[in-house]
PDB file of N, CA, C and O in Angstrom, chain B, residues numbered from 101:
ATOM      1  N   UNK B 101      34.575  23.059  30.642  1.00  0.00           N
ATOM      2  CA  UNK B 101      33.401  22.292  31.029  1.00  0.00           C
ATOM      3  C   UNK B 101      32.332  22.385  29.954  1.00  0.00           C
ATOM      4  O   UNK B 101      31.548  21.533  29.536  1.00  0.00           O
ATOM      5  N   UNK B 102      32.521  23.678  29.618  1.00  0.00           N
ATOM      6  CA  UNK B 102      30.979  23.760  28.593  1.00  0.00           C
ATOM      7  C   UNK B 102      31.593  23.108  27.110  1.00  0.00           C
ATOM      8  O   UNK B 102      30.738  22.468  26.498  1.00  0.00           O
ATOM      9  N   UNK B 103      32.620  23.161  26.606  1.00  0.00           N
ATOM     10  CA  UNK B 103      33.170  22.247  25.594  1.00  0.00           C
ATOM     11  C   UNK B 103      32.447  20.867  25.697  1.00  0.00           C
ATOM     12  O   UNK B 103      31.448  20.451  25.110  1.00  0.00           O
ATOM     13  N   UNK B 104      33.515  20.108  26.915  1.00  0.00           N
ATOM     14  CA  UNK B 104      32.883  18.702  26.678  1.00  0.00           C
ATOM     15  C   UNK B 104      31.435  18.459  26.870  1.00  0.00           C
ATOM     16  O   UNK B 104      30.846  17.483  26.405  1.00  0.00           O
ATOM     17  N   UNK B 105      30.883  19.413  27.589  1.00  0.00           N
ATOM     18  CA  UNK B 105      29.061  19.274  27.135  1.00  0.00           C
ATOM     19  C   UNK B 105      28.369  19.352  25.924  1.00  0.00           C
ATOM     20  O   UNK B 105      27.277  18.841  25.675  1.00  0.00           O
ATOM     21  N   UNK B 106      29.383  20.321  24.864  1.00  0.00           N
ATOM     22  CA  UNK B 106      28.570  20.417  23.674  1.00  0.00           C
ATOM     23  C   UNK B 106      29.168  19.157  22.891  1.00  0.00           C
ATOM     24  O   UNK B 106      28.262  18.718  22.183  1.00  0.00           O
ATOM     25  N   UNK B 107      30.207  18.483  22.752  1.00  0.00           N
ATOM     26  CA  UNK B 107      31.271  17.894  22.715  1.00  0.00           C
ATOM     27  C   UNK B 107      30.051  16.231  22.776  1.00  0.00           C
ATOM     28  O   UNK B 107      29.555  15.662  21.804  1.00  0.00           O
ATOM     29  N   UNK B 108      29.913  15.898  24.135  1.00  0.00           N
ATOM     30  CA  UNK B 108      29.166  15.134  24.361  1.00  0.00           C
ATOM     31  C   UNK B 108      27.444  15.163  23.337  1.00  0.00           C
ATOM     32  O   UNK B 108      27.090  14.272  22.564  1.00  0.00           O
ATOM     33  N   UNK B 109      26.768  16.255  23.615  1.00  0.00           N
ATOM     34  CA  UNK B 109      25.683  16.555  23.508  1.00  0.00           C
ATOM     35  C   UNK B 109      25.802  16.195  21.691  1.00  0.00           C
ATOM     36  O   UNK B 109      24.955  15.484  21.151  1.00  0.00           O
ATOM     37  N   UNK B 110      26.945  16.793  20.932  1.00  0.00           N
ATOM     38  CA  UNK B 110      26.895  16.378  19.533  1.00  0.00           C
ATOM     39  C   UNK B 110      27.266  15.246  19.161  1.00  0.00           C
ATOM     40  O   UNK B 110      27.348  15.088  17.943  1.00  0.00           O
ATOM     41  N   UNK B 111      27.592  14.150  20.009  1.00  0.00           N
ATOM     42  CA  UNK B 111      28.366  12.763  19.859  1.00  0.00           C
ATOM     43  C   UNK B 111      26.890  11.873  20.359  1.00  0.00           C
ATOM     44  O   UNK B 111      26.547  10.763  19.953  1.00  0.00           O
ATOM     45  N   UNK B 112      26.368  12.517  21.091  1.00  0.00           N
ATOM     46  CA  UNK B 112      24.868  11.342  21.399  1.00  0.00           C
ATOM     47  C   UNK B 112      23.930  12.066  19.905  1.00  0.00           C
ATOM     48  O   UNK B 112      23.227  11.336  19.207  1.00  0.00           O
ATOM     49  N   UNK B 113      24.097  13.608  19.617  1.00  0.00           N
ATOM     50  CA  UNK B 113      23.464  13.745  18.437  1.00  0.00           C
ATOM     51  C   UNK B 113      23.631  12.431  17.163  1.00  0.00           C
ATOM     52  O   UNK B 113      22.882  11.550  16.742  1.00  0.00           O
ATOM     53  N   UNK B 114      24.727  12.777  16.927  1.00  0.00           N
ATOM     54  CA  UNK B 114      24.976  11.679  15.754  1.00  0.00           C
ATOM     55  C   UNK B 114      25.017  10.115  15.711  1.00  0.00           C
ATOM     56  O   UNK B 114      24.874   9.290  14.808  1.00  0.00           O
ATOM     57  N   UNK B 115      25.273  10.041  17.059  1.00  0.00           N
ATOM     58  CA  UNK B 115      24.944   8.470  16.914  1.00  0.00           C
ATOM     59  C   UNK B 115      23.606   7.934  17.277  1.00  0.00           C
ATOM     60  O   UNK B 115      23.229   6.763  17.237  1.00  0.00           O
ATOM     61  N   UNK B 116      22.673   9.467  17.794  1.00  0.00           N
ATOM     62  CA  UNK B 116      21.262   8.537  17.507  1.00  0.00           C
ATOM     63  C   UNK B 116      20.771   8.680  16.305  1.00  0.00           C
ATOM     64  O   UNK B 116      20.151   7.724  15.840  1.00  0.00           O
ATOM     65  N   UNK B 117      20.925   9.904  15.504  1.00  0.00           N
ATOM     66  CA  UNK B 117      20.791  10.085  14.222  1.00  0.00           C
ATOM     67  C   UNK B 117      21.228   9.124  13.263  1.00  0.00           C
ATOM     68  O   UNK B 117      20.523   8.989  12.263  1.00  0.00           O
ATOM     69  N   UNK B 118      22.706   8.128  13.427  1.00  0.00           N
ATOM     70  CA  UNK B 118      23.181   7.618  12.811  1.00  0.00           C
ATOM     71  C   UNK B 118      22.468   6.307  12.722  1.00  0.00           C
ATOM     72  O   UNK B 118      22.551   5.586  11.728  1.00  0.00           O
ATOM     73  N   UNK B 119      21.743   6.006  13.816  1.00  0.00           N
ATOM     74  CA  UNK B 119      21.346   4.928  14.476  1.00  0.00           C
ATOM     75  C   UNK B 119      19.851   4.879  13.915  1.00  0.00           C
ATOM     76  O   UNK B 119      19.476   3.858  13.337  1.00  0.00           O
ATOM     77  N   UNK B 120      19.328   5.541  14.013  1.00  0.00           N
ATOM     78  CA  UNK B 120      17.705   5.746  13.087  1.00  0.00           C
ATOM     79  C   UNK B 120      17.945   5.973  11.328  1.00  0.00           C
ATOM     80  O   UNK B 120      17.010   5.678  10.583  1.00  0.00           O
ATOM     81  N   UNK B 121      18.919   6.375  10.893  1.00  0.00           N
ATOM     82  CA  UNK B 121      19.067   6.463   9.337  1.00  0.00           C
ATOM     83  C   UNK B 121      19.357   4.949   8.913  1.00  0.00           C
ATOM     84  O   UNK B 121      18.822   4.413   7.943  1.00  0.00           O
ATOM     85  N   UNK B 122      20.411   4.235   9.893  1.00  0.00           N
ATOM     86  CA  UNK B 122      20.882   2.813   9.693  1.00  0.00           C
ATOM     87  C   UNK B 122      19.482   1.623   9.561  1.00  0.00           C
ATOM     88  O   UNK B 122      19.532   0.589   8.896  1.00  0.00           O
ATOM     89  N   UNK B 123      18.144   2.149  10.471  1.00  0.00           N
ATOM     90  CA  UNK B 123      17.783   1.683  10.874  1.00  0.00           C
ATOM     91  C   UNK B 123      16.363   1.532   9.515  1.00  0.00           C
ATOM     92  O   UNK B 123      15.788   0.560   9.024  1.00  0.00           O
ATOM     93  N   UNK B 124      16.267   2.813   9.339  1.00  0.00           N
ATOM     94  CA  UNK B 124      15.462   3.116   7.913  1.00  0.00           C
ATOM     95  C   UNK B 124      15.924   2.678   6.718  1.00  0.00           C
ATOM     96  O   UNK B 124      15.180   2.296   5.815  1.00  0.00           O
ATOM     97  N   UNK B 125      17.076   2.708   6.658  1.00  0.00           N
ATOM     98  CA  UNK B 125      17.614   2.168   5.433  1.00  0.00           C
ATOM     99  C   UNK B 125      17.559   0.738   5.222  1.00  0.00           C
ATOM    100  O   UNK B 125      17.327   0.149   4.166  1.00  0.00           O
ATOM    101  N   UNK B 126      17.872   0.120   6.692  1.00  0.00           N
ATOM    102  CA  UNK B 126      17.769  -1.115   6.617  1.00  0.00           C
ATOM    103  C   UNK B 126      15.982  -1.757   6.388  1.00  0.00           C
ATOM    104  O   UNK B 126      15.489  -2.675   5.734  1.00  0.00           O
ATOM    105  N   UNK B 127      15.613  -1.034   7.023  1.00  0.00           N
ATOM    106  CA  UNK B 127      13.902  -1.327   6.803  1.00  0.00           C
ATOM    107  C   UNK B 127      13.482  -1.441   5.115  1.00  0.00           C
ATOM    108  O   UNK B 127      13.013  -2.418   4.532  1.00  0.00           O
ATOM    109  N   UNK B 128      13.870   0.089   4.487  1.00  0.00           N
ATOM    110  CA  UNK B 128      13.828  -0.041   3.059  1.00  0.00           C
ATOM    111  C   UNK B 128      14.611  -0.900   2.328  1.00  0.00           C
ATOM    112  O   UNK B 128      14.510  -0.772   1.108  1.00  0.00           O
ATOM    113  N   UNK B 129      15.296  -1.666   2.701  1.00  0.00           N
ATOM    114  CA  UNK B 129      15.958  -2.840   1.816  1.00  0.00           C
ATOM    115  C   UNK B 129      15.042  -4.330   1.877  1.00  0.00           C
ATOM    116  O   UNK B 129      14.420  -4.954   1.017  1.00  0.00           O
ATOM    117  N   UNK B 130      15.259  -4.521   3.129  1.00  0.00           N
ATOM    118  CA  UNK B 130      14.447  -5.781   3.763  1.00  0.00           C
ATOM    119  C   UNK B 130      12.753  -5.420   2.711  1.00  0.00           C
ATOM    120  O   UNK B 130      12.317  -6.191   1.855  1.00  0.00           O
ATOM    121  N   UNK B 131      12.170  -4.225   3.075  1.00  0.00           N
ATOM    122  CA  UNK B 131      10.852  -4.044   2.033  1.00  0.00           C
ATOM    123  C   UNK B 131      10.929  -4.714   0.799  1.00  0.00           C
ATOM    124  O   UNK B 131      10.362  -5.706   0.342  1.00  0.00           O
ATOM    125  N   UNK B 132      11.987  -3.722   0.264  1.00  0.00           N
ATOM    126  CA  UNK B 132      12.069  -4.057  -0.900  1.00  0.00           C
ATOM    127  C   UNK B 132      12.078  -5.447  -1.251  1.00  0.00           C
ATOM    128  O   UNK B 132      11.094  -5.912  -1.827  1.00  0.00           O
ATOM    129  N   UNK B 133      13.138  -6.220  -0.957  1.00  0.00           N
ATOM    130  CA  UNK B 133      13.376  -7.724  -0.751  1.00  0.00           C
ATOM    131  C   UNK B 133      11.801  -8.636  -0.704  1.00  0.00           C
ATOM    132  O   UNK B 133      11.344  -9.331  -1.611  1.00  0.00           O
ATOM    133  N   UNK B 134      11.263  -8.396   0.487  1.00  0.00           N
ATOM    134  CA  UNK B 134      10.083  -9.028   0.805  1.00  0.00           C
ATOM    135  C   UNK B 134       9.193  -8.769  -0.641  1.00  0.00           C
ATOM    136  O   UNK B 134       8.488  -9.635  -1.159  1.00  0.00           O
ATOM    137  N   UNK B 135       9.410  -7.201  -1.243  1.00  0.00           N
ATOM    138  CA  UNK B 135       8.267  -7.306  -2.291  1.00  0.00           C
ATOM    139  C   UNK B 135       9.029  -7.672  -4.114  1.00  0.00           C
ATOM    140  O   UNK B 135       8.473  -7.411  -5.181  1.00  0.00           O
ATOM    141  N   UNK B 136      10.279  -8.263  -3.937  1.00  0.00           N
ATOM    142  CA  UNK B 136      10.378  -8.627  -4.733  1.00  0.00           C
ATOM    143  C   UNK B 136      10.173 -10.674  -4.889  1.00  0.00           C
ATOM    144  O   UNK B 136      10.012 -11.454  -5.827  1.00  0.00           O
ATOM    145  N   UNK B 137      10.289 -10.780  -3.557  1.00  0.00           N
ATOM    146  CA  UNK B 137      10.026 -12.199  -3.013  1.00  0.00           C
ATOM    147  C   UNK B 137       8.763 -12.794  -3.597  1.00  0.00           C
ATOM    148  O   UNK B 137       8.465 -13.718  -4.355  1.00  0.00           O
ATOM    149  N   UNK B 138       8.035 -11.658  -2.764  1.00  0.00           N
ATOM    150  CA  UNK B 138       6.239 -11.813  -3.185  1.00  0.00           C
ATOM    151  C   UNK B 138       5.858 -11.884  -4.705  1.00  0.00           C
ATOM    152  O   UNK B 138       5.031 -12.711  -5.090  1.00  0.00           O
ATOM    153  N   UNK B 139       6.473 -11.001  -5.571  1.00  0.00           N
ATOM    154  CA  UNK B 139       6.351 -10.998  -6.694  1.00  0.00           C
ATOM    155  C   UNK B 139       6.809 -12.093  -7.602  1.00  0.00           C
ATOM    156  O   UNK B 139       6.144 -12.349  -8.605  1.00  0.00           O
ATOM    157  N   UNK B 140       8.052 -12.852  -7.281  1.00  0.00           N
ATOM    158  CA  UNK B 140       8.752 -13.589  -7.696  1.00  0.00           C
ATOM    159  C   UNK B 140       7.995 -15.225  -7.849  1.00  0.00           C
ATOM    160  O   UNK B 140       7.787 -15.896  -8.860  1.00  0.00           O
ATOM    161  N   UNK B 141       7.669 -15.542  -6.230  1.00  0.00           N
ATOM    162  CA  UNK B 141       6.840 -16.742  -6.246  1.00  0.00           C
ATOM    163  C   UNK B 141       5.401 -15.995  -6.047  1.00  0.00           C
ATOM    164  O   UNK B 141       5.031 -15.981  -4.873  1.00  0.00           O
ATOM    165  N   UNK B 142       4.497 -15.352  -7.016  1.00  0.00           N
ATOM    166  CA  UNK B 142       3.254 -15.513  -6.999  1.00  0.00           C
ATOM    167  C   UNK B 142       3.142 -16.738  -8.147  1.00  0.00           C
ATOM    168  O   UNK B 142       3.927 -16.838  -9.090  1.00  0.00           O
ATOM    169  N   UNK B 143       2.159 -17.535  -7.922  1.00  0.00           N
ATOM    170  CA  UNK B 143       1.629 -18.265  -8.611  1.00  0.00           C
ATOM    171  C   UNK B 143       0.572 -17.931  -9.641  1.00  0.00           C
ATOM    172  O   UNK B 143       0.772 -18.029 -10.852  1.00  0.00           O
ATOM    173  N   UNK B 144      -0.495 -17.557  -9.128  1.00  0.00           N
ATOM    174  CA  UNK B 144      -1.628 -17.322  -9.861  1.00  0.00           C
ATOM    175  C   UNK B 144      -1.463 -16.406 -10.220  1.00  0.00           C
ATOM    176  O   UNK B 144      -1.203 -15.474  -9.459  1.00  0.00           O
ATOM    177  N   UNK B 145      -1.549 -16.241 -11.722  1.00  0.00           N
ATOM    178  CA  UNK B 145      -1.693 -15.418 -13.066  1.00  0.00           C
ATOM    179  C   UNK B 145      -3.027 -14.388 -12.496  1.00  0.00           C
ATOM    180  O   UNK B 145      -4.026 -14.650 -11.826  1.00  0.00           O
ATOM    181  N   UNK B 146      -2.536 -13.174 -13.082  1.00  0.00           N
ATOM    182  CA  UNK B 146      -3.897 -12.441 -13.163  1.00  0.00           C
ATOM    183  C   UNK B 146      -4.823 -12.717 -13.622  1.00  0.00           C
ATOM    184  O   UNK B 146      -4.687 -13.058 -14.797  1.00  0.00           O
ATOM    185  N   UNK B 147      -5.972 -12.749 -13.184  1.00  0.00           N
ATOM    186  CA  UNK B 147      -7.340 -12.605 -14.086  1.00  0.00           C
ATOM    187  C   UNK B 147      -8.355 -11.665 -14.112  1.00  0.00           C
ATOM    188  O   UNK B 147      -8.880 -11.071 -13.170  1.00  0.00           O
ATOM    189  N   UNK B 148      -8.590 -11.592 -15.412  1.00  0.00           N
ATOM    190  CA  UNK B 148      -9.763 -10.395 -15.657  1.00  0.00           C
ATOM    191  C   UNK B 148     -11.043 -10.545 -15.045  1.00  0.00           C
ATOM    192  O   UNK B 148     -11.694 -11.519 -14.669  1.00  0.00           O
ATOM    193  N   UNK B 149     -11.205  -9.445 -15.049  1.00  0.00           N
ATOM    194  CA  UNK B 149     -13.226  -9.359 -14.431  1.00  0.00           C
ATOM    195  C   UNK B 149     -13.924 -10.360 -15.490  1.00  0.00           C
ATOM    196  O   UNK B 149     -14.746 -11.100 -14.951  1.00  0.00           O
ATOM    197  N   UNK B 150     -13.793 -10.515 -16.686  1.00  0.00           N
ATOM    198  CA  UNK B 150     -14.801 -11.068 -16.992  1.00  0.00           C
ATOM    199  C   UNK B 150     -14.493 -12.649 -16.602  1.00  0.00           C
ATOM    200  O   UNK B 150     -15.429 -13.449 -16.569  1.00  0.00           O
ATOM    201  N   UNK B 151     -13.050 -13.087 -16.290  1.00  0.00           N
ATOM    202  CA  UNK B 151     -13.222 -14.319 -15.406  1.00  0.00           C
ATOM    203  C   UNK B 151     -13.163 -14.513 -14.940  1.00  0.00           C
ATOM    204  O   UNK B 151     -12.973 -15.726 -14.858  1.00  0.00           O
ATOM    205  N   UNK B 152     -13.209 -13.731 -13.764  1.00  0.00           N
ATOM    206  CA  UNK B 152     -13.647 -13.603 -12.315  1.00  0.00           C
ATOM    207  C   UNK B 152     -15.384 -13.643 -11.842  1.00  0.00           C
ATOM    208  O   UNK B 152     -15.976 -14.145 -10.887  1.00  0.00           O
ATOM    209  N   UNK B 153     -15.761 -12.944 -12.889  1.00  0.00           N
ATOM    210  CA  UNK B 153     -17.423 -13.364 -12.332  1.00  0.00           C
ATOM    211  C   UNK B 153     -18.484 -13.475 -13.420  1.00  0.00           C
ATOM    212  O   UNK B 153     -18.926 -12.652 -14.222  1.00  0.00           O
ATOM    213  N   UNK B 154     -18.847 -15.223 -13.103  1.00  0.00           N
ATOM    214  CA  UNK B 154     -19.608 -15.396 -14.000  1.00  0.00           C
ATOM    215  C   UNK B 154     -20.965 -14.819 -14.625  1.00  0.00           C
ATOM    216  O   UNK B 154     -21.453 -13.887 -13.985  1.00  0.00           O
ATOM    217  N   UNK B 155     -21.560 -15.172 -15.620  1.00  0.00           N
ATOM    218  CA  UNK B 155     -22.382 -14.342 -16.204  1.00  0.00           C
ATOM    219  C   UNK B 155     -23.818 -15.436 -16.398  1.00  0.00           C
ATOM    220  O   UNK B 155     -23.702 -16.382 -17.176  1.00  0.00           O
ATOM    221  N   UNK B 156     -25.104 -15.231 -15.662  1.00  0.00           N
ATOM    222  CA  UNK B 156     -25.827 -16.101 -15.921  1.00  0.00           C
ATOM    223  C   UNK B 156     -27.104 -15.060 -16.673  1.00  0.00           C
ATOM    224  O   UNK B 156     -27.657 -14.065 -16.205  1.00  0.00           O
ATOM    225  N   UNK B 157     -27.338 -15.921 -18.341  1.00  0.00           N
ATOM    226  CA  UNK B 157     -27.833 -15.115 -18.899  1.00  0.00           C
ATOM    227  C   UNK B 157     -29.720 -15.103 -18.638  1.00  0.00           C
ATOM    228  O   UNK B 157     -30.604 -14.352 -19.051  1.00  0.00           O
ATOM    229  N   UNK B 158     -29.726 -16.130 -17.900  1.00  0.00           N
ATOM    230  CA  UNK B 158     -31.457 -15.972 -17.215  1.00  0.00           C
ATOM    231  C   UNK B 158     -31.665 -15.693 -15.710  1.00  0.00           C
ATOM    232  O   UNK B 158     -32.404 -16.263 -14.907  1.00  0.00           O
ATOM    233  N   UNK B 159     -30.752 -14.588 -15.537  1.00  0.00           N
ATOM    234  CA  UNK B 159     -31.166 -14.019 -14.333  1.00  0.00           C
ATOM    235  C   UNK B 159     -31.688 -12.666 -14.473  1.00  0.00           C
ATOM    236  O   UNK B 159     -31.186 -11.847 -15.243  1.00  0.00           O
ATOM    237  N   UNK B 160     -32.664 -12.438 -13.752  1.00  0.00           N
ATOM    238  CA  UNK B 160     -33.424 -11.178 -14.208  1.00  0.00           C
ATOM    239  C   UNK B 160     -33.169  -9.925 -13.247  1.00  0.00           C
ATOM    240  O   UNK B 160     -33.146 -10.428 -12.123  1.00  0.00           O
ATOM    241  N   UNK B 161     -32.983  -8.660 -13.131  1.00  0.00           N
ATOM    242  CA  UNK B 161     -32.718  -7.999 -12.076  1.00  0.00           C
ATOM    243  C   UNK B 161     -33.552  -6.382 -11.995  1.00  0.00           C
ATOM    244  O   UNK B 161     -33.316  -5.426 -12.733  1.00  0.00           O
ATOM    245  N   UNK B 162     -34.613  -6.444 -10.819  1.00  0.00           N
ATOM    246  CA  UNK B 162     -35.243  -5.611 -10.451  1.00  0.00           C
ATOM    247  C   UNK B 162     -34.847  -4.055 -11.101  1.00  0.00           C
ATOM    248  O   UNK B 162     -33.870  -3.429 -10.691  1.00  0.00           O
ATOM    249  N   UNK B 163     -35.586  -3.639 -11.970  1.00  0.00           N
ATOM    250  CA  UNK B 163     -35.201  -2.417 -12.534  1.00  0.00           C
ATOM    251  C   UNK B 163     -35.130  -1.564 -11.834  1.00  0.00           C
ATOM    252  O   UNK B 163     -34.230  -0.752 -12.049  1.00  0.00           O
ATOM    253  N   UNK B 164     -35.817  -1.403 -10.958  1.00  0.00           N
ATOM    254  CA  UNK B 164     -35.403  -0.315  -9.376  1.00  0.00           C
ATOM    255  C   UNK B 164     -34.165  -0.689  -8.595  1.00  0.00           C
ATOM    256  O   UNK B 164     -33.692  -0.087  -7.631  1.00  0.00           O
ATOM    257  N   UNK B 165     -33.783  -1.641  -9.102  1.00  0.00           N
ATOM    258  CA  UNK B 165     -32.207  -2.259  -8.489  1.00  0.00           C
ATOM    259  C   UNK B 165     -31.258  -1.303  -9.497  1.00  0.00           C
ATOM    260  O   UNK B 165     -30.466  -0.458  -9.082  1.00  0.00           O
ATOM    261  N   UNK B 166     -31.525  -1.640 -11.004  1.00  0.00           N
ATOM    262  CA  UNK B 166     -30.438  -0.901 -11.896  1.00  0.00           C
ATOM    263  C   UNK B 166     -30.242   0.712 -11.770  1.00  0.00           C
ATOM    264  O   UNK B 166     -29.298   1.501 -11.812  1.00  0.00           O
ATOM    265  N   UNK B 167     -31.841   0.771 -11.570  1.00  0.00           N
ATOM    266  CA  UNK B 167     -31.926   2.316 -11.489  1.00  0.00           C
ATOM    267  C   UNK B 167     -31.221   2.985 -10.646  1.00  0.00           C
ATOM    268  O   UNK B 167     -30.799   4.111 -10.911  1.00  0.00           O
ATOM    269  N   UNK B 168     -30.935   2.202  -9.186  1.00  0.00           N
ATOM    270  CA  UNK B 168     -30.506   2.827  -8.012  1.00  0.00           C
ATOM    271  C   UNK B 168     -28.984   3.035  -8.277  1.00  0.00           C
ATOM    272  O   UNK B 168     -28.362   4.076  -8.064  1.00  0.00           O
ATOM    273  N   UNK B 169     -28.413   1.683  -8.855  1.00  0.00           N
ATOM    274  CA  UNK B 169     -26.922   1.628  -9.216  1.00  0.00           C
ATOM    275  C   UNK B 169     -26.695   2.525 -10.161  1.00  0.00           C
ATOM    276  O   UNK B 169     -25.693   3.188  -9.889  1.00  0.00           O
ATOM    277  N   UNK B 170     -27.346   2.914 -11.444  1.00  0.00           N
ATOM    278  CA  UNK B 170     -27.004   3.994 -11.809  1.00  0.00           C
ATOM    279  C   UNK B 170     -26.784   5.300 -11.372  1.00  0.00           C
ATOM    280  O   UNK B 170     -25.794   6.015 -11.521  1.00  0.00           O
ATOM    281  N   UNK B 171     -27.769   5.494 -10.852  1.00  0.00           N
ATOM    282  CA  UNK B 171     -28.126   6.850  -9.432  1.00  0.00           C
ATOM    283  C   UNK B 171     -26.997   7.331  -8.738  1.00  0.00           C
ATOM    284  O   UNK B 171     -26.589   8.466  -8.492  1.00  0.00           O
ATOM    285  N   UNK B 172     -26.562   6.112  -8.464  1.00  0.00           N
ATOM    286  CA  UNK B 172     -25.007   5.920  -7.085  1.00  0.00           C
ATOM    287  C   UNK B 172     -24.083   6.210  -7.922  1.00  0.00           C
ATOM    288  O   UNK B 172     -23.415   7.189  -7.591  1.00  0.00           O
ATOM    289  N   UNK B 173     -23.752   5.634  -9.047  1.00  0.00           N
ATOM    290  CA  UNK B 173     -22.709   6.077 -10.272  1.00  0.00           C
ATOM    291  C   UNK B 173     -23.023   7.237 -10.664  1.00  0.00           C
ATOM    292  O   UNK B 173     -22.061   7.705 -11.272  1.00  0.00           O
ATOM    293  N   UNK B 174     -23.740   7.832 -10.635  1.00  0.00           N
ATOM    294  CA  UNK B 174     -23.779   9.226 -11.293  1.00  0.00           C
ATOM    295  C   UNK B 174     -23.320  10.460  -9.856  1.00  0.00           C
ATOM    296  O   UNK B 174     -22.445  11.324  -9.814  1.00  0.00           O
ATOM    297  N   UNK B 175     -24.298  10.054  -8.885  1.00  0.00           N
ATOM    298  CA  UNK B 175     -23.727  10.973  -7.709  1.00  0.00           C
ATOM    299  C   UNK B 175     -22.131  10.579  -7.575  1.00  0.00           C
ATOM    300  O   UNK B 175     -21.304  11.487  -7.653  1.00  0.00           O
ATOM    301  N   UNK B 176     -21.860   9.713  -7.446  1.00  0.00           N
ATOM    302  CA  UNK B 176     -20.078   9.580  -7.242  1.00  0.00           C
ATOM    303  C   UNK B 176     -19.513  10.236  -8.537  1.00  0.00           C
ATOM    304  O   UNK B 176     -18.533  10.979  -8.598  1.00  0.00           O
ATOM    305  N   UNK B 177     -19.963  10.003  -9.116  1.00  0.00           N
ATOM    306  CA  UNK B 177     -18.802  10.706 -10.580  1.00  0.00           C
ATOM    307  C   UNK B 177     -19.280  12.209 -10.521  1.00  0.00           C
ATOM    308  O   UNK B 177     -18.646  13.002 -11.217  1.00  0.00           O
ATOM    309  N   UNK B 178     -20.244  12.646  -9.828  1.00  0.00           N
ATOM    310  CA  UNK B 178     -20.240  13.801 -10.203  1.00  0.00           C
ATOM    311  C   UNK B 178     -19.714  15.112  -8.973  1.00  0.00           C
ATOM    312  O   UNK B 178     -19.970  16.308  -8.835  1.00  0.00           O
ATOM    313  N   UNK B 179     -18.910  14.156  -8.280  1.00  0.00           N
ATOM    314  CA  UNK B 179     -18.440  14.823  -7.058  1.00  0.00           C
ATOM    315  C   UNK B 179     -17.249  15.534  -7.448  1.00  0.00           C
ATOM    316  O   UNK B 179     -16.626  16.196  -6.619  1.00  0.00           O
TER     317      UNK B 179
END
């Protein structure tokens, strides 16, 4: 009796085990796939920051504005 219990008990082991590894593996393929898909048909070319946002050379900006952004850059970098 106690045989076919362990018998049993290691046969539902492995086939749920078998059943979640099948299941991950299959997930990591399909990923993969999807992100080679994505990559494949992107269209739009990268673009750099500097052409991404334009530059208007008569705009003027509150020196207590720069000051603060510097301020914030210095506390973050100095963490």
């Amino acid at each position: 009796m106690e045989a076919t219990l362990i018998s049993q008990g290691l046969d539902l082991m492995l086939f749920g085990m078998g059943t979640v590894f099948g299941f991950l593996t299959l997930l990591v393929g399909i990923t993969h796939v999807m992100s080679t898909a994505v990559n494949y048909f992107t269209i739009a070319p990268e673009l750099s920051v500097s052409a991404q946002l334009p530059v208007s050379s008569n705009a003027s900006v509150d020196p207590r504005i720069i000051a603060a952004i510097q301020l914030a850059i210095k506390e973050h970098r100095g963490r």
